[in-house]
PLY file of the C-alpha trace (Angstrom):
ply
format ascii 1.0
element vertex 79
property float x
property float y
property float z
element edge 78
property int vertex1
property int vertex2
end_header
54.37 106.69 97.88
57.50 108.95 98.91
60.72 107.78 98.56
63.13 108.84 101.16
66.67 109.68 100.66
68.59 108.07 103.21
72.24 109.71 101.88
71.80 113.06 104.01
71.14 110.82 107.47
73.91 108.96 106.41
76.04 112.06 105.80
74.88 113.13 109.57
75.28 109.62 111.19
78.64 109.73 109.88
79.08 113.81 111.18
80.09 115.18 107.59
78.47 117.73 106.23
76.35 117.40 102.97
78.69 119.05 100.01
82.19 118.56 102.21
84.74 116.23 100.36
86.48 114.25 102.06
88.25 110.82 101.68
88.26 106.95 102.72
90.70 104.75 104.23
90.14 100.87 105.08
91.47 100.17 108.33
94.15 98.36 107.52
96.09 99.97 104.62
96.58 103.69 102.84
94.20 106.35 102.06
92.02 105.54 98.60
93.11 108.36 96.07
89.42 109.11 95.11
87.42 112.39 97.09
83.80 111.57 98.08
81.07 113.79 99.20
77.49 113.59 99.48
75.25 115.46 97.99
71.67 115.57 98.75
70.65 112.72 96.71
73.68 111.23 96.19
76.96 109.75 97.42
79.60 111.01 94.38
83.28 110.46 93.43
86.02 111.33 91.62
89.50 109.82 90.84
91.48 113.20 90.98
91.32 116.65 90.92
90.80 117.03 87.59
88.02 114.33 87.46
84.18 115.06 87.12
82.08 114.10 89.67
80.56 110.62 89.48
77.41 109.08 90.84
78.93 105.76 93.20
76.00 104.08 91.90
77.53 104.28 88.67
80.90 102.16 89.30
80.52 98.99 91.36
84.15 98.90 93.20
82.86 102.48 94.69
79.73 101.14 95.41
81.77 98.32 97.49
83.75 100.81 99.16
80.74 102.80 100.05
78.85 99.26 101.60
82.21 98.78 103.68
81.74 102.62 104.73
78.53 101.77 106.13
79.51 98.25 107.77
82.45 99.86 109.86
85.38 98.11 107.68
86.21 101.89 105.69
86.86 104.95 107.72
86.19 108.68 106.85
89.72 111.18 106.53
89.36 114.83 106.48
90.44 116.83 104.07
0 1
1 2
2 3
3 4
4 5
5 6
6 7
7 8
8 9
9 10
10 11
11 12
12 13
13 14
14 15
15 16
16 17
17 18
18 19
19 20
20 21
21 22
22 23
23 24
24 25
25 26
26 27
27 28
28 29
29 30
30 31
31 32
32 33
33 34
34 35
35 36
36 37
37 38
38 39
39 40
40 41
41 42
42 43
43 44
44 45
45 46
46 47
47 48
48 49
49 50
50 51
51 52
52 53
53 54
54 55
55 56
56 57
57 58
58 59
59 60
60 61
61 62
62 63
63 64
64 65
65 66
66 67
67 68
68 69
69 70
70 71
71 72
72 73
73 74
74 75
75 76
76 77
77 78
């Protein structure tokens, strides 16, 4: 059986481009301080700058923000 990774239709459904950082904002409130991108198997993070990059899956408040992402309550901002 072949798994399929959904994070690159994901990345297209939600028009960014797979490798592009960018950042999240819920839609009431400021901009979260951690970049996001998407990688082909992944959705990562990182706190700052001079953070590594971080599997979502790994840290459950990103993993909440990425769930609100996907229900409509979190909006994309461009770098």
């Amino acid at each position: 059986m072949t798994m399929i990774n959904l994070y690159p239709v994901i990345a297209e459904k939600l028009h960014i481009p797979v490798g592009k950082e960018f950042k999240l904002k819920p839609k009431r409130g400021g901009v979260y301080p951690a970049q996001y991108r998407f990688i082909a198997d992944d959705l990562e993070y990182r706190p700052s700058q001079c953070c590594h990059w971080s599997s979502v899956s790994n840290q459950p408040m990103q993993m909440r923000i990425f769930l609100a992402l996907l229900r409509g309550g979190v909006e994309v901002v461009e770098e």
